[in-house]
mmCIF file of the N, C-alpha and C atoms, coordinates in Angstrom:
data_MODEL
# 
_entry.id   MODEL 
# 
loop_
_atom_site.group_PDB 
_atom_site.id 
_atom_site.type_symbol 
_atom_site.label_atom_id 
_atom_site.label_alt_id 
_atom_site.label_comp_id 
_atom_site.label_asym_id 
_atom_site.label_entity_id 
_atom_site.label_seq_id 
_atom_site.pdbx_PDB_ins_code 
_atom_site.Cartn_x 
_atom_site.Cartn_y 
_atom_site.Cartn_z 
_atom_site.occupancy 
_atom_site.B_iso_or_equiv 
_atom_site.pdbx_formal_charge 
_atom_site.auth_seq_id 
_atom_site.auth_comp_id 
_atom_site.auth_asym_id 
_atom_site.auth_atom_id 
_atom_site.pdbx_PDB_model_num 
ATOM 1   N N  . UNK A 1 1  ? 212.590 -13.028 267.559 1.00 0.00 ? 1  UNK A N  1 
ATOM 2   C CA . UNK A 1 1  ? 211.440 -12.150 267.598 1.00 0.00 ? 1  UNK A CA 1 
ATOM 3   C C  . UNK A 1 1  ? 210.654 -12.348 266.308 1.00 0.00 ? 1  UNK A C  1 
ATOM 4   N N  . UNK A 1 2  ? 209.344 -12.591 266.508 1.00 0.00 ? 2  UNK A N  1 
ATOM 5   C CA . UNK A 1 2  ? 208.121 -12.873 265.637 1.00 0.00 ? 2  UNK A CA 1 
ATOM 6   C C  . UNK A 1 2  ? 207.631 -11.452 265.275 1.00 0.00 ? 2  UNK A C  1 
ATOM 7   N N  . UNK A 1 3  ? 207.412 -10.493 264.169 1.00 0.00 ? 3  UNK A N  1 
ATOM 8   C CA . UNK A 1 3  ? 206.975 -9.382  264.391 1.00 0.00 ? 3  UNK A CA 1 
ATOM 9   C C  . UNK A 1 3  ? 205.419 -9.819  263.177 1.00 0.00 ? 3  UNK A C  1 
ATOM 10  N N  . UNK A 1 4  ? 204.502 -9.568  263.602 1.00 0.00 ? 4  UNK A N  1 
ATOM 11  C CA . UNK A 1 4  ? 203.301 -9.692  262.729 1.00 0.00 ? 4  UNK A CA 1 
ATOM 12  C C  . UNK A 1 4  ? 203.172 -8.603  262.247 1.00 0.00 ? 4  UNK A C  1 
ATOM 13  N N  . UNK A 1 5  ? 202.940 -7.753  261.645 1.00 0.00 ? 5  UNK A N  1 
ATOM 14  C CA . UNK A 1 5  ? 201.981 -6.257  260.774 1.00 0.00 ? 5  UNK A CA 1 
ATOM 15  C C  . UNK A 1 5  ? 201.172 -6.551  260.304 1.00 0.00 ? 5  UNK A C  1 
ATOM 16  N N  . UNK A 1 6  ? 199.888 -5.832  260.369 1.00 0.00 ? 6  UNK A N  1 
ATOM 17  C CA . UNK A 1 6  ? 198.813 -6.196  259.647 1.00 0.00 ? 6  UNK A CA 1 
ATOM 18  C C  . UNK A 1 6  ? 197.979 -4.869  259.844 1.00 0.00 ? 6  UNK A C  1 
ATOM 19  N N  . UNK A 1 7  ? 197.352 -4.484  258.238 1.00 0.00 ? 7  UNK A N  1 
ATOM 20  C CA . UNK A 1 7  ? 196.265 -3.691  257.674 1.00 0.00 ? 7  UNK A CA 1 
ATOM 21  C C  . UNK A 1 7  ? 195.167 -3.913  258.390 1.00 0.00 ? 7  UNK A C  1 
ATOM 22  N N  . UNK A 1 8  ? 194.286 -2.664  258.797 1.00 0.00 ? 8  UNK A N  1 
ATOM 23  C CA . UNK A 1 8  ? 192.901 -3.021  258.945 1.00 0.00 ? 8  UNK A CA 1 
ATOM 24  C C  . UNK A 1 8  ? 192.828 -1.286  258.501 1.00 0.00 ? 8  UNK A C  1 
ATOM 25  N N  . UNK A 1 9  ? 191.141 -1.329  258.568 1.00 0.00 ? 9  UNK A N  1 
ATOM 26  C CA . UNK A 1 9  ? 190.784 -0.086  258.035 1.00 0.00 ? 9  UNK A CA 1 
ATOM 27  C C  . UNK A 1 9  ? 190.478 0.935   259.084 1.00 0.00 ? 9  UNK A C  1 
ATOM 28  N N  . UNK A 1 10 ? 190.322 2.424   259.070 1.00 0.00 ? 10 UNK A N  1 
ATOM 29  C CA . UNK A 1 10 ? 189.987 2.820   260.075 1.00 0.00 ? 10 UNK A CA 1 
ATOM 30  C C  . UNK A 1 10 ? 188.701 2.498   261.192 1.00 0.00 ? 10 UNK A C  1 
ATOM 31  N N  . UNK A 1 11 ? 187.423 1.348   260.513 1.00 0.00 ? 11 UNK A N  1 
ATOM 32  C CA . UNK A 1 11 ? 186.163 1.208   260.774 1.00 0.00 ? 11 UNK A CA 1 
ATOM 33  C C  . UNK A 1 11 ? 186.292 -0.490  261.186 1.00 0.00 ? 11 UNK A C  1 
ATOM 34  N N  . UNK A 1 12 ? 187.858 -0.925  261.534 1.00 0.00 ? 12 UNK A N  1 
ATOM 35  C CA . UNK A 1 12 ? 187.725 -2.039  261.753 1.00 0.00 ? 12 UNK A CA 1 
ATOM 36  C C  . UNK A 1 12 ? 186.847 -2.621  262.870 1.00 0.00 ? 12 UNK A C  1 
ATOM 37  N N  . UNK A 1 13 ? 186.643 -1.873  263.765 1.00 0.00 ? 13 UNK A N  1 
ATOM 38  C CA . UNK A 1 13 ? 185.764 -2.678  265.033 1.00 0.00 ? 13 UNK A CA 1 
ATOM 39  C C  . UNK A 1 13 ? 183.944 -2.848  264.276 1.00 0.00 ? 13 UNK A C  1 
ATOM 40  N N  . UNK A 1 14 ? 183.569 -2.162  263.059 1.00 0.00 ? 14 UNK A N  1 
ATOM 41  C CA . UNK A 1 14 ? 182.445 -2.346  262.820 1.00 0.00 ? 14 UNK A CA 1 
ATOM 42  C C  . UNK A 1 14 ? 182.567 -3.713  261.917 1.00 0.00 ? 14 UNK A C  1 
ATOM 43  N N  . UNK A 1 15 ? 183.371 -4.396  261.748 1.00 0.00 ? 15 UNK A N  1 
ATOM 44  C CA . UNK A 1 15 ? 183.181 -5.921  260.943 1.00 0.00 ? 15 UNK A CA 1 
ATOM 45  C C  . UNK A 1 15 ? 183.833 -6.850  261.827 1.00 0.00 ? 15 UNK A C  1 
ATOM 46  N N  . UNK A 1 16 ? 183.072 -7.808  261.708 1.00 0.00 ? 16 UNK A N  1 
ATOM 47  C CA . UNK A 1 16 ? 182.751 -9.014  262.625 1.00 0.00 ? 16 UNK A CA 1 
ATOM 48  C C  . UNK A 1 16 ? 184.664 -9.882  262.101 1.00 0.00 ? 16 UNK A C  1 
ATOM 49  N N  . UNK A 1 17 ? 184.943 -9.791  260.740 1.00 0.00 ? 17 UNK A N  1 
ATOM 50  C CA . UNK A 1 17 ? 185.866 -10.379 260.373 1.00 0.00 ? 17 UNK A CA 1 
ATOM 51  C C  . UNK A 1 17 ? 187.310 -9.405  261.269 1.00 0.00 ? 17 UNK A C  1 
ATOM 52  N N  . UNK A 1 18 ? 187.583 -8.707  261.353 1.00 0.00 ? 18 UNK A N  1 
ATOM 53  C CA . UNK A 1 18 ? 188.684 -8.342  261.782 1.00 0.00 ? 18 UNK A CA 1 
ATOM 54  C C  . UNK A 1 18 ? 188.754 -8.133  263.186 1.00 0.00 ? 18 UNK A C  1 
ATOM 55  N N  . UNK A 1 19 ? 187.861 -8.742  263.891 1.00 0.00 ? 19 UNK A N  1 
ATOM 56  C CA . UNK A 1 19 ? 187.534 -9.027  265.624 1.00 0.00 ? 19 UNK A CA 1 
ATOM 57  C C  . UNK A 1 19 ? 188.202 -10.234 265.429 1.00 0.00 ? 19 UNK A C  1 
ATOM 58  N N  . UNK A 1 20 ? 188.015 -11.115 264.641 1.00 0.00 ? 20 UNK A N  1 
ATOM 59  C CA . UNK A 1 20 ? 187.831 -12.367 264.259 1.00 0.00 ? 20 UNK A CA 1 
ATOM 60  C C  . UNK A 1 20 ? 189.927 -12.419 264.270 1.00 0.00 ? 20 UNK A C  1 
ATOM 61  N N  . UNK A 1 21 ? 190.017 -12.027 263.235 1.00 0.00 ? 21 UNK A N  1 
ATOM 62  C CA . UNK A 1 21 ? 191.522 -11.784 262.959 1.00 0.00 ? 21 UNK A CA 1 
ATOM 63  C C  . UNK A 1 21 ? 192.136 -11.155 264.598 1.00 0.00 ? 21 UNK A C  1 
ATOM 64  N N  . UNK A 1 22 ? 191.925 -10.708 265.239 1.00 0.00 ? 22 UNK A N  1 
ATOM 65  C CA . UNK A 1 22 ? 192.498 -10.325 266.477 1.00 0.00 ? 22 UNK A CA 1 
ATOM 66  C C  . UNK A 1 22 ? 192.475 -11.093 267.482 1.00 0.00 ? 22 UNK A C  1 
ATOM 67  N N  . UNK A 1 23 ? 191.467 -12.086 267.272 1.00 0.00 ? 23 UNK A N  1 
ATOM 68  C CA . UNK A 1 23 ? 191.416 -13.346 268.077 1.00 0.00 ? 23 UNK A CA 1 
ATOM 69  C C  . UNK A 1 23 ? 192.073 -14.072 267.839 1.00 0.00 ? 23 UNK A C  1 
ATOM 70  N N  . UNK A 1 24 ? 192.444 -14.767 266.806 1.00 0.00 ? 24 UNK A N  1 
ATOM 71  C CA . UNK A 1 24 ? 193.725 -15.235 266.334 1.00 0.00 ? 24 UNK A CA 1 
ATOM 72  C C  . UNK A 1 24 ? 194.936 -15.039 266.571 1.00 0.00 ? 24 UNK A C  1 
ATOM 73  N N  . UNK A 1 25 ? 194.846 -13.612 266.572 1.00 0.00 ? 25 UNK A N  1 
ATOM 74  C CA . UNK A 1 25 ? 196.197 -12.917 266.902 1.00 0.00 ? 25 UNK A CA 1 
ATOM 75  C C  . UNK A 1 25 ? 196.611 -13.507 268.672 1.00 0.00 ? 25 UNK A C  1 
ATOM 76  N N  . UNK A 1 26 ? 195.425 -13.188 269.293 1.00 0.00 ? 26 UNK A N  1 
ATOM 77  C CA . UNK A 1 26 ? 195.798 -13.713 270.686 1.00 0.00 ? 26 UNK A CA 1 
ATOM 78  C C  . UNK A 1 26 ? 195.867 -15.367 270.670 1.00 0.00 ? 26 UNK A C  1 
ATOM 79  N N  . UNK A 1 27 ? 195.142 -16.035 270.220 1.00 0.00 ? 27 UNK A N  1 
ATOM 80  C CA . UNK A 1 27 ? 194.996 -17.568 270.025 1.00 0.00 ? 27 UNK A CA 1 
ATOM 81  C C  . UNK A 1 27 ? 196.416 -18.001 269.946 1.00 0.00 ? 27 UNK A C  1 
ATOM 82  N N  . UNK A 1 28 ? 197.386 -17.274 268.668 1.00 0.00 ? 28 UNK A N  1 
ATOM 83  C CA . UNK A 1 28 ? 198.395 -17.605 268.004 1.00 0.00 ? 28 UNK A CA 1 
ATOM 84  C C  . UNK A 1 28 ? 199.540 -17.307 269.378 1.00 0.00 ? 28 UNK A C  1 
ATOM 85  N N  . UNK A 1 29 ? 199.331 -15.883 270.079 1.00 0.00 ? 29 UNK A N  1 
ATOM 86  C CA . UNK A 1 29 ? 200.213 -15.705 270.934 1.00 0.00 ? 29 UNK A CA 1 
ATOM 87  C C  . UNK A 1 29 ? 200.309 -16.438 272.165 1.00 0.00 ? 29 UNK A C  1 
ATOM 88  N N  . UNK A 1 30 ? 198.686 -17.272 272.722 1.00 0.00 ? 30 UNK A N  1 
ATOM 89  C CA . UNK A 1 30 ? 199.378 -17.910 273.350 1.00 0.00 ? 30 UNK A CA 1 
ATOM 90  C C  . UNK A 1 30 ? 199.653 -19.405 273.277 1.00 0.00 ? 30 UNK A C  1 
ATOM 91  N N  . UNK A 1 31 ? 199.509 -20.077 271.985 1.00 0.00 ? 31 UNK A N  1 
ATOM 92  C CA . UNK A 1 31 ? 200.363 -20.736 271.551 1.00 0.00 ? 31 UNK A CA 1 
ATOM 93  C C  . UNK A 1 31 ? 201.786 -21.284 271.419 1.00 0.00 ? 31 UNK A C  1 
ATOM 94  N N  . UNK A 1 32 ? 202.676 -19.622 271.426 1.00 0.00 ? 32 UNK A N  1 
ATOM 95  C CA . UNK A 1 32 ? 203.732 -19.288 271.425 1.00 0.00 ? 32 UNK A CA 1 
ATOM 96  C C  . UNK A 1 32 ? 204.370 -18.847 273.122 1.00 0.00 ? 32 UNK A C  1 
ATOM 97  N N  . UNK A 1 33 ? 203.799 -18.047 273.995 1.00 0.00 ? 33 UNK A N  1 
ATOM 98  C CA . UNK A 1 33 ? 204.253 -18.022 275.048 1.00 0.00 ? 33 UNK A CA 1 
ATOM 99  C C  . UNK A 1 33 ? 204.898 -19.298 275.468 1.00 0.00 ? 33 UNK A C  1 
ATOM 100 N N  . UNK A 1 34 ? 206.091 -18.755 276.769 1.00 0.00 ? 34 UNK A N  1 
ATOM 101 C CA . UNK A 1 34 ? 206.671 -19.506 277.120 1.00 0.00 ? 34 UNK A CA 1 
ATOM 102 C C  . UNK A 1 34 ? 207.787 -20.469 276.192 1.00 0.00 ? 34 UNK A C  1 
ATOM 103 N N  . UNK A 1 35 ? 207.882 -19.961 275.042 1.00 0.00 ? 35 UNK A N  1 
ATOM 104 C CA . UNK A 1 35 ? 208.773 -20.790 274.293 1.00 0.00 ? 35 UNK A CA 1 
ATOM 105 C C  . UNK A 1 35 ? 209.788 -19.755 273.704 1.00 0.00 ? 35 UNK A C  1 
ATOM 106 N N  . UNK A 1 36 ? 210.719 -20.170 273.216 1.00 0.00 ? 36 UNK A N  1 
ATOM 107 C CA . UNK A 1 36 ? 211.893 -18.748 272.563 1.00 0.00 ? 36 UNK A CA 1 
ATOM 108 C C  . UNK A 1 36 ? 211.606 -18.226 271.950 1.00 0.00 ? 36 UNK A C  1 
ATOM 109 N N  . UNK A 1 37 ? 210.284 -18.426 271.096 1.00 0.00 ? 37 UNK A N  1 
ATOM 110 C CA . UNK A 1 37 ? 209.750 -17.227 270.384 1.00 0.00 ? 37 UNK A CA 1 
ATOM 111 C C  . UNK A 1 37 ? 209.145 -16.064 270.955 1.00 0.00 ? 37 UNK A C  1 
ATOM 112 N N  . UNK A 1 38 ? 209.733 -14.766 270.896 1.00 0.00 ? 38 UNK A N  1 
ATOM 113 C CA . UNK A 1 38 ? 209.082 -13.475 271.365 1.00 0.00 ? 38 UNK A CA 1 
ATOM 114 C C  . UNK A 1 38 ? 207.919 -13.025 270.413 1.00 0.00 ? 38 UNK A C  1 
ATOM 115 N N  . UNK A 1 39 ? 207.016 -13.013 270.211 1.00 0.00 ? 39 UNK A N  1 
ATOM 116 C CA . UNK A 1 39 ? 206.104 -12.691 269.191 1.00 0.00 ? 39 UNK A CA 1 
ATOM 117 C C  . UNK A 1 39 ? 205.208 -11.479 269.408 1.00 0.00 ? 39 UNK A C  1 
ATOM 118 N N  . UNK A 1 40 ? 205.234 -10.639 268.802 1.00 0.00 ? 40 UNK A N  1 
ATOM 119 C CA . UNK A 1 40 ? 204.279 -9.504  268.655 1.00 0.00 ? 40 UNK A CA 1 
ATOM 120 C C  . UNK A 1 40 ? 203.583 -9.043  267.532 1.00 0.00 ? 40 UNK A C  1 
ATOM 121 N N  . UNK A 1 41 ? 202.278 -8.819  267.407 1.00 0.00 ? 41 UNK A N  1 
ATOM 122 C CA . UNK A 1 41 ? 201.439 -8.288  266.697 1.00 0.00 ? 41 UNK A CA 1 
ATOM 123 C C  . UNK A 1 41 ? 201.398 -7.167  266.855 1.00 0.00 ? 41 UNK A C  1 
ATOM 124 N N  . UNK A 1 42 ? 201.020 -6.101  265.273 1.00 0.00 ? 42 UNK A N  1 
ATOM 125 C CA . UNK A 1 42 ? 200.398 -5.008  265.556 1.00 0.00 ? 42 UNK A CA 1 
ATOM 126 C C  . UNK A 1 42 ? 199.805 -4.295  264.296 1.00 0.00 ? 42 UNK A C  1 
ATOM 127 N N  . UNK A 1 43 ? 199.266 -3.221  264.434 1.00 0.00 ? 43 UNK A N  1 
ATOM 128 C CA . UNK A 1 43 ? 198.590 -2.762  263.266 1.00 0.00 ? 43 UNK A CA 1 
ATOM 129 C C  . UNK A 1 43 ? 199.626 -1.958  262.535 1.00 0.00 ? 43 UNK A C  1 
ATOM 130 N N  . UNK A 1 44 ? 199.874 -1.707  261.298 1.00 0.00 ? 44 UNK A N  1 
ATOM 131 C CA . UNK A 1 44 ? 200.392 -0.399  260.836 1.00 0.00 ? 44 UNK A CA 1 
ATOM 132 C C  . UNK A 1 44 ? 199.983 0.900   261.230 1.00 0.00 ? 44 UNK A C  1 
ATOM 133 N N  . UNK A 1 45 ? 198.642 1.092   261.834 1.00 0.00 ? 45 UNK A N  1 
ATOM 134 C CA . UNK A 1 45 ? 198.454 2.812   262.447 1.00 0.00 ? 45 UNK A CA 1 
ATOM 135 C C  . UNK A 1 45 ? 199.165 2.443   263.935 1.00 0.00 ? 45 UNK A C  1 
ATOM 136 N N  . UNK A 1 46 ? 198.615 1.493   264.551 1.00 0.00 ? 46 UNK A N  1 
ATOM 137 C CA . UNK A 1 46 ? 199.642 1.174   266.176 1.00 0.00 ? 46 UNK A CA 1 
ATOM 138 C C  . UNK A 1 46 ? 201.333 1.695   265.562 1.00 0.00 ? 46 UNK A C  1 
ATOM 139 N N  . UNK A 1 47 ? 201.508 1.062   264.684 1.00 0.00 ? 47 UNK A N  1 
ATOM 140 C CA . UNK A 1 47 ? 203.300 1.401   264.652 1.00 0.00 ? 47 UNK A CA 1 
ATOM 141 C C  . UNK A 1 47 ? 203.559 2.760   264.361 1.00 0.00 ? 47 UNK A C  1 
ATOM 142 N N  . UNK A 1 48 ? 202.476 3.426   262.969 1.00 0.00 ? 48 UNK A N  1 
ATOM 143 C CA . UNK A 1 48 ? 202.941 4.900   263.310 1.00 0.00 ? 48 UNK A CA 1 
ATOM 144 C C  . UNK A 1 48 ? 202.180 5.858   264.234 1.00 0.00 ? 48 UNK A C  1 
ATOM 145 N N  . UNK A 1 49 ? 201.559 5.315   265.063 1.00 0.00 ? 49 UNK A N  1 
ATOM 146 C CA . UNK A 1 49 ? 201.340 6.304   266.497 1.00 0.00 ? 49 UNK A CA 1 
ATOM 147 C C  . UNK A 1 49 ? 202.992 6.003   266.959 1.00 0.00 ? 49 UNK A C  1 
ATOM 148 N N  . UNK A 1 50 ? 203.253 4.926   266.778 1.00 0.00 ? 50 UNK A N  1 
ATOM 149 C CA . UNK A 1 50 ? 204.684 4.784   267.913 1.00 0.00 ? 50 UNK A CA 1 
ATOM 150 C C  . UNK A 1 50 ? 205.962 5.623   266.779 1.00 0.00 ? 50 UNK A C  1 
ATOM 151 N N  . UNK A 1 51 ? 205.707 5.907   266.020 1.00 0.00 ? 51 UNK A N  1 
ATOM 152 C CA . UNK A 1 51 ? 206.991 6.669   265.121 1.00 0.00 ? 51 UNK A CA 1 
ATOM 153 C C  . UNK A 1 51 ? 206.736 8.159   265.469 1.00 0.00 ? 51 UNK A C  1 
ATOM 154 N N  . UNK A 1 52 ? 205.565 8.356   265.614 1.00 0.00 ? 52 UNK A N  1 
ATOM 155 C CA . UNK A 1 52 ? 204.963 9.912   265.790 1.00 0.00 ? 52 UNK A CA 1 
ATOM 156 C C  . UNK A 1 52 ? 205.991 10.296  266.427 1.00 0.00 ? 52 UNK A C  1 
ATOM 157 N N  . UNK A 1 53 ? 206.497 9.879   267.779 1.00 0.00 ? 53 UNK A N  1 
ATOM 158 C CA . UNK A 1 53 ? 207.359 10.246  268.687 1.00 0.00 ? 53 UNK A CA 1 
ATOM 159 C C  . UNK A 1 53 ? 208.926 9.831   268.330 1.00 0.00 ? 53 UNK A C  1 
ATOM 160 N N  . UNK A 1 54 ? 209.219 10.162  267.174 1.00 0.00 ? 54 UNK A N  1 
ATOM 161 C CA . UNK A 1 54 ? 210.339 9.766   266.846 1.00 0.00 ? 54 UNK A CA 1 
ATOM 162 C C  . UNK A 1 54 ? 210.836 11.112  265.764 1.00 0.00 ? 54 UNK A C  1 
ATOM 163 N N  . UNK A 1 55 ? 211.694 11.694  265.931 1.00 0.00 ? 55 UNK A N  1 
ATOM 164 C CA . UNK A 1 55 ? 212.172 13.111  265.176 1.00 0.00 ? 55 UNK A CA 1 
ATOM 165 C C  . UNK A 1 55 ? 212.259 12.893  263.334 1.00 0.00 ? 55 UNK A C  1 
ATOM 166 N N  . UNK A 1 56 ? 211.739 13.524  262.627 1.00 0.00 ? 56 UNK A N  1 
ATOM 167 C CA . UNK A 1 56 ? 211.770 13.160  261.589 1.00 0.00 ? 56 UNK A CA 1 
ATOM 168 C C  . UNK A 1 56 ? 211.116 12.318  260.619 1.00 0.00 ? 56 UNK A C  1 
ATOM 169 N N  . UNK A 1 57 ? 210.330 11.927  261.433 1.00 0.00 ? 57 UNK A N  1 
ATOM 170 C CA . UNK A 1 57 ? 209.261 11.068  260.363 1.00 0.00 ? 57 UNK A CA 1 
ATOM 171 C C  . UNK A 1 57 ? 207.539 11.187  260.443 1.00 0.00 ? 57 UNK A C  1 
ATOM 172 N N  . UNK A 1 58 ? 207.294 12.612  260.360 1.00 0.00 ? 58 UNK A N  1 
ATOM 173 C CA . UNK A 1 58 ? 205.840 13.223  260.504 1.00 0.00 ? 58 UNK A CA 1 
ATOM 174 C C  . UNK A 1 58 ? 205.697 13.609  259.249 1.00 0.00 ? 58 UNK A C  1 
ATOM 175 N N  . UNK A 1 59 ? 206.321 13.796  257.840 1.00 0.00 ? 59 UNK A N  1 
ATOM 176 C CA . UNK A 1 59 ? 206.329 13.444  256.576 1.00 0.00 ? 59 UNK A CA 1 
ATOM 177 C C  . UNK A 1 59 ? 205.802 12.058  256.123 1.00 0.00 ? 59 UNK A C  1 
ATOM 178 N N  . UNK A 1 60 ? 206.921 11.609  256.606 1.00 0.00 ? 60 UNK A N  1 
ATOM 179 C CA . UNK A 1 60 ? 206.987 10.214  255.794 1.00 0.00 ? 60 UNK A CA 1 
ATOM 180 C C  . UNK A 1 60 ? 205.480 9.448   256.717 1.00 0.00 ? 60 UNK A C  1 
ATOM 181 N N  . UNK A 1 61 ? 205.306 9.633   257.999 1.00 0.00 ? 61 UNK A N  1 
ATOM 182 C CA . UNK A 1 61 ? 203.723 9.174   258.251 1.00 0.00 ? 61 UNK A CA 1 
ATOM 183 C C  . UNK A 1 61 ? 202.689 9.920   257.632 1.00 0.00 ? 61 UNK A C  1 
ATOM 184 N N  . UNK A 1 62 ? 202.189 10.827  257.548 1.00 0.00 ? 62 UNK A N  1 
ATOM 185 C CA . UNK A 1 62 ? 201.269 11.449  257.045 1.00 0.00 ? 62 UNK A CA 1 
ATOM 186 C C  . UNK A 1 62 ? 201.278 10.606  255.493 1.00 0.00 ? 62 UNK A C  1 
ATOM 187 N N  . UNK A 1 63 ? 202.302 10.977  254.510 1.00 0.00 ? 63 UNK A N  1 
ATOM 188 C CA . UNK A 1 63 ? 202.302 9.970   253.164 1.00 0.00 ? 63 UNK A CA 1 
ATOM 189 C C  . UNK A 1 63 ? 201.446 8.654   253.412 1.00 0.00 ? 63 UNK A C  1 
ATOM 190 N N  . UNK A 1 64 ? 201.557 7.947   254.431 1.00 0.00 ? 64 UNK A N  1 
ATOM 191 C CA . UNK A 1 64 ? 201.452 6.750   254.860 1.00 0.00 ? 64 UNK A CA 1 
ATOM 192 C C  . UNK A 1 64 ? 199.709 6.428   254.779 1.00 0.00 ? 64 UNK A C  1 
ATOM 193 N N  . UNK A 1 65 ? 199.328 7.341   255.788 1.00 0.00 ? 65 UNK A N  1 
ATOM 194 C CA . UNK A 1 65 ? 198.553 7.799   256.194 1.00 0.00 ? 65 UNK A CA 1 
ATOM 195 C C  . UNK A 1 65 ? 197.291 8.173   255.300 1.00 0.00 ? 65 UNK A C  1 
ATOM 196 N N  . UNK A 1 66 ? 197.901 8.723   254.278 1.00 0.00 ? 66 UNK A N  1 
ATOM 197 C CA . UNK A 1 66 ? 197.058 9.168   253.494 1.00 0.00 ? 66 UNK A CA 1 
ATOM 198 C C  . UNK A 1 66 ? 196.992 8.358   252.442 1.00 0.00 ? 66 UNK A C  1 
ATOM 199 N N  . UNK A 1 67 ? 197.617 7.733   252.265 1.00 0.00 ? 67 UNK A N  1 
ATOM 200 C CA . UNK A 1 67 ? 197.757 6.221   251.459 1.00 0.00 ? 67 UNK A CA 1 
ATOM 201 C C  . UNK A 1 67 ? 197.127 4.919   251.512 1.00 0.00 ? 67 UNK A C  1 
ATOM 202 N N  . UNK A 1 68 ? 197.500 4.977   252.632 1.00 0.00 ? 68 UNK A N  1 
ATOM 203 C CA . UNK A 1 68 ? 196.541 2.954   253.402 1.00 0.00 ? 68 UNK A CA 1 
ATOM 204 C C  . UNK A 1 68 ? 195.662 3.399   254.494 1.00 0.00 ? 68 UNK A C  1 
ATOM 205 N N  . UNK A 1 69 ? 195.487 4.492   255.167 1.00 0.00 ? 69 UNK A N  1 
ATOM 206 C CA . UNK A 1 69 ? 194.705 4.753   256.173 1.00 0.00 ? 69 UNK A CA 1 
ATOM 207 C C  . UNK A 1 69 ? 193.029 5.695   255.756 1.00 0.00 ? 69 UNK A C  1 
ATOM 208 N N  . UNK A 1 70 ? 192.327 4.367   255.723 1.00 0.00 ? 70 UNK A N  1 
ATOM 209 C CA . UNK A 1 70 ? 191.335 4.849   255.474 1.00 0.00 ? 70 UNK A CA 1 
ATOM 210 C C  . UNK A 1 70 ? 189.811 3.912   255.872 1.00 0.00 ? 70 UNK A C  1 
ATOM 211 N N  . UNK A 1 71 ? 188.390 3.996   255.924 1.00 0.00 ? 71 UNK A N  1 
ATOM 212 C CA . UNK A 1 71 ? 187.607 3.483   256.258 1.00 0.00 ? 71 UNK A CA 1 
ATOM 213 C C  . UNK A 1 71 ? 186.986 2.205   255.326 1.00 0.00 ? 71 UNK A C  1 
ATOM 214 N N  . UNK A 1 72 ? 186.343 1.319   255.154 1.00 0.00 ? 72 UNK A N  1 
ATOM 215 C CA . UNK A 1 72 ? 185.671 0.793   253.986 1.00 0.00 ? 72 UNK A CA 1 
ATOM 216 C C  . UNK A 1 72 ? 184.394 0.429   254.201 1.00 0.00 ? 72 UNK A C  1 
# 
């Protein structure tokens, strides 16, 4: 398993560069299909929407959150 993470800002769909970077992301994946590599991309806010639902870590996201999650 390939796991990618990657930063973007909350205003990412307004810059042409991080459309750009997501195309890649798919370019790269299907590159990789069909071969033993399992590969997945995702954002750091995608992963903590997916922790939200997990007991105990609505602290430690919010910190997160309020840290790297922001517009530019």
């Amino acid at each position: 398993m390939l796991l990618y993470l990657f930063w973007e800002p909350e205003n990412w769909i307004d810059f042409t560069v991080f459309h750009k970077h997501r195309e890649e992301i798919v370019d790269f994946s299907s590159h990789v299909e069909g071969t033993s590599v399992r590969f997945m991309a995702q954002s750091y806010p995608e992963m903590w929407a997916e922790w939200e639902n997990q007991n105990g870590t609505t602290k430690h996201i919010s910190a997160l959150r309020s840290r790297y999650q922001f517009p530019i």
